[in-house]
ROMARVO-862605 format. One record per residue (C-alpha): chain; residue in three letters; x, y, z. Coordinates in nm, 4 decimals. Last residue first. Layout:
BEGIN
<cadena=A residuo=ALA X=X Y=Y Z=Z>;
...
! end
This chain:
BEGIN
<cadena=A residuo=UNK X=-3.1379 Y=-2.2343 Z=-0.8112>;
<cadena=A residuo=UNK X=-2.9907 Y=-2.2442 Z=-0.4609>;
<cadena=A residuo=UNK X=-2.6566 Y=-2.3510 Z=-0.5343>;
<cadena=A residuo=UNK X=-2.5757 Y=-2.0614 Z=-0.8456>;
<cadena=A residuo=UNK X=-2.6630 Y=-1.7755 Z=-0.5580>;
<cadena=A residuo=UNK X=-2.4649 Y=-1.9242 Z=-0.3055>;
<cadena=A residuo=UNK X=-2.1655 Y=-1.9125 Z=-0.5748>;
<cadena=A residuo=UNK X=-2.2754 Y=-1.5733 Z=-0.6645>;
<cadena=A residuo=UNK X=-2.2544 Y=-1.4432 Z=-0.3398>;
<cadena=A residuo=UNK X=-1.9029 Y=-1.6261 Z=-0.2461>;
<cadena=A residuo=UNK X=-1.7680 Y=-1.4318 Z=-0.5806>;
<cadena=A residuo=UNK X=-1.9220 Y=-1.0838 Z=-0.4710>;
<cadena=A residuo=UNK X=-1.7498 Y=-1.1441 Z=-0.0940>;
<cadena=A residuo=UNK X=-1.4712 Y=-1.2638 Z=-0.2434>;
<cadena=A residuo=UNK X=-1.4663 Y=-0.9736 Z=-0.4937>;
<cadena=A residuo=UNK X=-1.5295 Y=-0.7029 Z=-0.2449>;
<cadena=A residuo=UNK X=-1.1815 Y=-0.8624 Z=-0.0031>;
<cadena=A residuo=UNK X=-0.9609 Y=-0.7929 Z=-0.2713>;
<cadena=A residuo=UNK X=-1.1039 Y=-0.4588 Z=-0.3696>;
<cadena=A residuo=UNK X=-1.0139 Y=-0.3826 Z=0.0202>;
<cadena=A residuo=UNK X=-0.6841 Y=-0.5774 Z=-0.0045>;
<cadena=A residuo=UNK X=-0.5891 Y=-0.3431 Z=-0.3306>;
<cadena=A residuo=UNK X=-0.7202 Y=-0.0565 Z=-0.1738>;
<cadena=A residuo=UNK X=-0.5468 Y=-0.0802 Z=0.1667>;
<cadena=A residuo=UNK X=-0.1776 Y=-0.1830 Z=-0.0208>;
<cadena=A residuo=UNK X=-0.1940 Y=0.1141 Z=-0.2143>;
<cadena=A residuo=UNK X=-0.2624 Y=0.3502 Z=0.0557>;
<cadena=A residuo=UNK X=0.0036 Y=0.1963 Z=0.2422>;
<cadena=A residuo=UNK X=0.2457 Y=0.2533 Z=-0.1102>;
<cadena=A residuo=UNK X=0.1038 Y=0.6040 Z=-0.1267>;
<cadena=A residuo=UNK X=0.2236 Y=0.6890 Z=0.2326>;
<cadena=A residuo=UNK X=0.1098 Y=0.6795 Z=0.6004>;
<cadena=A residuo=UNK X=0.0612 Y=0.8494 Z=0.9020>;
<cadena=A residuo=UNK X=-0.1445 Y=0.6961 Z=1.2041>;
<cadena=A residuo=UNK X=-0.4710 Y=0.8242 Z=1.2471>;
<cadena=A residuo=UNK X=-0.4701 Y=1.1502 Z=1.5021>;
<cadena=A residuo=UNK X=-0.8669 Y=1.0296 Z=1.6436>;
<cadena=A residuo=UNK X=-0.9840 Y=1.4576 Z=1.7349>;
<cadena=A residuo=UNK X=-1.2822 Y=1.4280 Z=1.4555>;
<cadena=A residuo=UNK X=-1.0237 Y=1.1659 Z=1.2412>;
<cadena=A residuo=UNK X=-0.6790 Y=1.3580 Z=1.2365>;
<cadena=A residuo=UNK X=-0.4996 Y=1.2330 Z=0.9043>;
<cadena=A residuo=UNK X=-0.1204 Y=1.2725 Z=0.8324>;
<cadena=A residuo=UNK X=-0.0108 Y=1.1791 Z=0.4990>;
<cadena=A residuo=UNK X=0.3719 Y=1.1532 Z=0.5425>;
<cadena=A residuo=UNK X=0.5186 Y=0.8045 Z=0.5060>;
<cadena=A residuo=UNK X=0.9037 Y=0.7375 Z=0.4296>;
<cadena=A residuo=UNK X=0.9951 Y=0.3554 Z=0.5451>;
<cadena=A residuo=UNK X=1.2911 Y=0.2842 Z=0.6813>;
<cadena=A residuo=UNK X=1.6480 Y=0.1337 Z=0.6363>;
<cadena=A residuo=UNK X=1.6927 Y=0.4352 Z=0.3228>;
<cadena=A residuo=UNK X=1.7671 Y=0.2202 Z=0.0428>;
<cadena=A residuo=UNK X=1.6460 Y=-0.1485 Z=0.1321>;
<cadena=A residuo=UNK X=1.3342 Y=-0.0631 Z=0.3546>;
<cadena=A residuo=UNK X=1.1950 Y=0.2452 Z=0.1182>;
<cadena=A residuo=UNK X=1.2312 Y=-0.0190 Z=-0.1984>;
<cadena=A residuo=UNK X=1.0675 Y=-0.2888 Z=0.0004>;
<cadena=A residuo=UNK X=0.7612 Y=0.0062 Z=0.0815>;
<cadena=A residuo=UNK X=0.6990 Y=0.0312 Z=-0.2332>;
<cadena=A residuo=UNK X=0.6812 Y=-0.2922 Z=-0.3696>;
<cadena=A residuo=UNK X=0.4730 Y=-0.4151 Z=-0.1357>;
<cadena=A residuo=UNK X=0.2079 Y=-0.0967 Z=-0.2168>;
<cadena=A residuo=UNK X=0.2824 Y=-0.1493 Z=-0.6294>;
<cadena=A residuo=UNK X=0.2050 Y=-0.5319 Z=-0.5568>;
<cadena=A residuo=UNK X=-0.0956 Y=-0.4611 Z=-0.3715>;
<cadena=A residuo=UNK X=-0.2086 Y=-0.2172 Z=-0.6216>;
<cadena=A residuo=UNK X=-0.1585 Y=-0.4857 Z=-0.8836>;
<cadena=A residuo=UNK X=-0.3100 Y=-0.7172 Z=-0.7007>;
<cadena=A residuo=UNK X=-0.6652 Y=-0.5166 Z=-0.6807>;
<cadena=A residuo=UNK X=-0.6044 Y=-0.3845 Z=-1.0466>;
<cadena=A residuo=UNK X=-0.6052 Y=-0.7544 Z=-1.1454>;
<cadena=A residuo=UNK X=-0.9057 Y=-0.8342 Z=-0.8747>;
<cadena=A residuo=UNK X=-1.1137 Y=-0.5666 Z=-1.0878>;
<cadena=A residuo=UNK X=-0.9797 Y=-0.7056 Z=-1.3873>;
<cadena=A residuo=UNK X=-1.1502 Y=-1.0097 Z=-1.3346>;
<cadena=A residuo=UNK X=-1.0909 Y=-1.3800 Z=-1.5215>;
<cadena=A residuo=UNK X=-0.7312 Y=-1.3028 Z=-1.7085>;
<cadena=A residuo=UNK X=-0.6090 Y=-1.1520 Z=-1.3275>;
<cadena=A residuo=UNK X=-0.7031 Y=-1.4537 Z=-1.1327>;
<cadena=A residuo=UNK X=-0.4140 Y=-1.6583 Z=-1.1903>;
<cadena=A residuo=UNK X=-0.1575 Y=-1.4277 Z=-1.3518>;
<cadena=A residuo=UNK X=-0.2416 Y=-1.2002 Z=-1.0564>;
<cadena=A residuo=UNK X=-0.2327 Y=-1.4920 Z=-0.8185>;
<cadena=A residuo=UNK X=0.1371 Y=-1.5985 Z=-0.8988>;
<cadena=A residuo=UNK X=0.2301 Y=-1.2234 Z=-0.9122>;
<cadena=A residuo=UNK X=0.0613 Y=-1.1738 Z=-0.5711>;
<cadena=A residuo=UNK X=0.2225 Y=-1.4928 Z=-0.4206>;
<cadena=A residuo=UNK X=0.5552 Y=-1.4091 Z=-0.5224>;
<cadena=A residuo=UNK X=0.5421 Y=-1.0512 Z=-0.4191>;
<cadena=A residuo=UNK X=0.4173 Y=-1.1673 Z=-0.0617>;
<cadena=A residuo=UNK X=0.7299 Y=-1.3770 Z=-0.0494>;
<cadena=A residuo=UNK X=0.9477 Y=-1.0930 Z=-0.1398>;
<cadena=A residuo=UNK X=0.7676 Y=-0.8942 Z=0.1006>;
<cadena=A residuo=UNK X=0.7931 Y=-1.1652 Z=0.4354>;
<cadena=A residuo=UNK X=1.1903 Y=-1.1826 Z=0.3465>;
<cadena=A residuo=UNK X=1.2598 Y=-0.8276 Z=0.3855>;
<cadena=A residuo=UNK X=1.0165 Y=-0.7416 Z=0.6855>;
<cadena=A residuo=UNK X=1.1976 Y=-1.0196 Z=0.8205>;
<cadena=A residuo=UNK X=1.5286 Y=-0.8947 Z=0.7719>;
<cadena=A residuo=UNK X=1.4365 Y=-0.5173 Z=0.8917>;
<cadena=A residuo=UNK X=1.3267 Y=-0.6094 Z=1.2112>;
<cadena=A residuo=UNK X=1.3594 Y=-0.2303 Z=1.2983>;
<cadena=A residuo=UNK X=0.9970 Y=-0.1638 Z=1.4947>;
<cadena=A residuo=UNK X=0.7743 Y=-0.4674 Z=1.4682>;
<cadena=A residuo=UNK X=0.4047 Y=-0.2677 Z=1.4767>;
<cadena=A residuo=UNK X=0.5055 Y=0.1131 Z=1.4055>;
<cadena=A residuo=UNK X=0.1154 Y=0.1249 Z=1.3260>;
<cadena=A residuo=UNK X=0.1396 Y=-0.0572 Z=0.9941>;
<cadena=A residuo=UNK X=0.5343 Y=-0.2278 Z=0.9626>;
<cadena=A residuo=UNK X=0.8386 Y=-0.1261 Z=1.1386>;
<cadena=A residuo=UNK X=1.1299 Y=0.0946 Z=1.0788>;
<cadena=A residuo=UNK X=0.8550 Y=0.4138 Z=1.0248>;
<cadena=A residuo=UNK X=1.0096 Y=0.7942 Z=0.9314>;
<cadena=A residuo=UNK X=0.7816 Y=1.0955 Z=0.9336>;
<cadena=A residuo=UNK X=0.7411 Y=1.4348 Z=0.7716>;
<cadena=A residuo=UNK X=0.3886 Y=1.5175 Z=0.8181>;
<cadena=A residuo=UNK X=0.1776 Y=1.6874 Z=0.5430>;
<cadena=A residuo=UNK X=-0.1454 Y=1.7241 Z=0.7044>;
<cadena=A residuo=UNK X=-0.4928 Y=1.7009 Z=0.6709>;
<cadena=A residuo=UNK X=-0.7739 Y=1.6865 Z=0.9278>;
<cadena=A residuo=UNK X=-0.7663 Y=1.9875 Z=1.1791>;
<cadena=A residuo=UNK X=-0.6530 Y=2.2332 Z=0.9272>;
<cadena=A residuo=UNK X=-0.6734 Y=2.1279 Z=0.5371>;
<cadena=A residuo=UNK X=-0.3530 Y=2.0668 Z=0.3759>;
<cadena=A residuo=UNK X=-0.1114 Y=2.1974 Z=0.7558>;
<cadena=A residuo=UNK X=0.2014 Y=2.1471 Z=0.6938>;
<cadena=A residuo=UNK X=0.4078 Y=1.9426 Z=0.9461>;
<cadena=A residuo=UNK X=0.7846 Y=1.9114 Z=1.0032>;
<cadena=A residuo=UNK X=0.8709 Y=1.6095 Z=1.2205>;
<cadena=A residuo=UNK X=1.1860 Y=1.4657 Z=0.9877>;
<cadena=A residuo=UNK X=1.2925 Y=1.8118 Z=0.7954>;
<cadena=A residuo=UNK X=1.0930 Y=1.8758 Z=0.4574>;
<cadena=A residuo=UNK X=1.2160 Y=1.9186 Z=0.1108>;
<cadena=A residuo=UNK X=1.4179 Y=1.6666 Z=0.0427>;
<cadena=A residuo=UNK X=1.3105 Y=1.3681 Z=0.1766>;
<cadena=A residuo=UNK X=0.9302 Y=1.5211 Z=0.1519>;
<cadena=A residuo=UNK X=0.9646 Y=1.5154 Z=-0.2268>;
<cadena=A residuo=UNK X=1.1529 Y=1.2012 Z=-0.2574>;
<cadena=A residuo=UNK X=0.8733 Y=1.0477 Z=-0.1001>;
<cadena=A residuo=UNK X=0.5887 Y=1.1391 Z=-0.2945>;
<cadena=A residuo=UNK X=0.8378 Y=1.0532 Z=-0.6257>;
<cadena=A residuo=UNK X=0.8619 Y=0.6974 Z=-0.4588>;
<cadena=A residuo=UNK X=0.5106 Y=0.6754 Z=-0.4177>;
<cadena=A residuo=UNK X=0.4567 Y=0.7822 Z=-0.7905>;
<cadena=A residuo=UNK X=0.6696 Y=0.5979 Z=-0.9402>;
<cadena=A residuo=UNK X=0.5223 Y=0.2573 Z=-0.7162>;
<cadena=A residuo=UNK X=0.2052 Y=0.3606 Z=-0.8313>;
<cadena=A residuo=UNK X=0.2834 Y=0.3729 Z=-1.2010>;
<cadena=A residuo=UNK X=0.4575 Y=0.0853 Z=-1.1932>;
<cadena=A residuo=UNK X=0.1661 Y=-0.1255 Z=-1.0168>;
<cadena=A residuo=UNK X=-0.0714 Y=0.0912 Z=-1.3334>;
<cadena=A residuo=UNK X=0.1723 Y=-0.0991 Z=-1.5934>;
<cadena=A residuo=UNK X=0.1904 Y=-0.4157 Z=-1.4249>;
<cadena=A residuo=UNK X=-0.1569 Y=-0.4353 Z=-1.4759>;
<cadena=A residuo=UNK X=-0.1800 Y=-0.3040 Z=-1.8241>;
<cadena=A residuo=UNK X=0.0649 Y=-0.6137 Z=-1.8861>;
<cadena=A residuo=UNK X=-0.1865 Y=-0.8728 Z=-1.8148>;
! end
């Protein structure tokens, strides 16, 4: 159990370091090109959730993480002895939650700066913590699809 919490610290370390560097070292709107016409370093600030969604409701954003950190330590202890690939799927979740709360309650927003342009789509900018958060519900959503498959599989023999 505890190599779990180990790789959600390490994520949330690294997300926060991510962010400190841009903080510091790049003005709000600045943009570096990585890799022209797809990657960019974007200094942005976000009061809302995904896609700007909920813009400064800081108080529920608060209460709706802590409650999504109980759950995904409850399930992690649950689930997380039987598959380590749905361990390492909480803990990213946890490390993106995590993240994210720590942005909300010391700065009142959320840091992201990875800047994606999809052929000419200009994806919404994001962080380590986001990034986090899509991989662990992704690996989330393989093992329920594996588990349902083998529980099919199991009824019809």
């Amino acid at each position: 159990m505890i190599v779990y919490y180990i790789i959600a610290i390490a994520v949330i370390l690294l997300d926060q370091w991510t962010k400190w560097l841009v903080v510091t070292n790049m003005n709000i709107g600045q943009s570096i090109p990585m890799i022209e016409d797809f990657l960019y370093l974007t200094s942005h600030r976000n009061q809302g959730a995904a896609w700007g969604i909920l813009q400064g409701q800081m108080w529920f954003f608060y209460i709706i993480t802590v409650v999504v950190i109980g759950f995904v330590i409850y399930y992690l202890h649950q689930y997380g002895k039987e598959s380590r690939f749905v361990g390492v799927a909480l803990a990213l979740i946890l490390s993106g939650a995590i993240g994210n709360f720590i942005d909300r309650v010391f700065r009142k927003e959320v840091v992201d700066f990875v800047n994606t342009y999809i052929f000419s789509y200009n994806f919404p900018i994001f962080n380590v913590a986001d990034s986090a958060l899509v991989v662990g519900v992704i690996f989330v959503m393989i093992a329920t699809f594996v588990d349902e498959r083998k529980k099919k599989g199991s009824l019809e023999t």
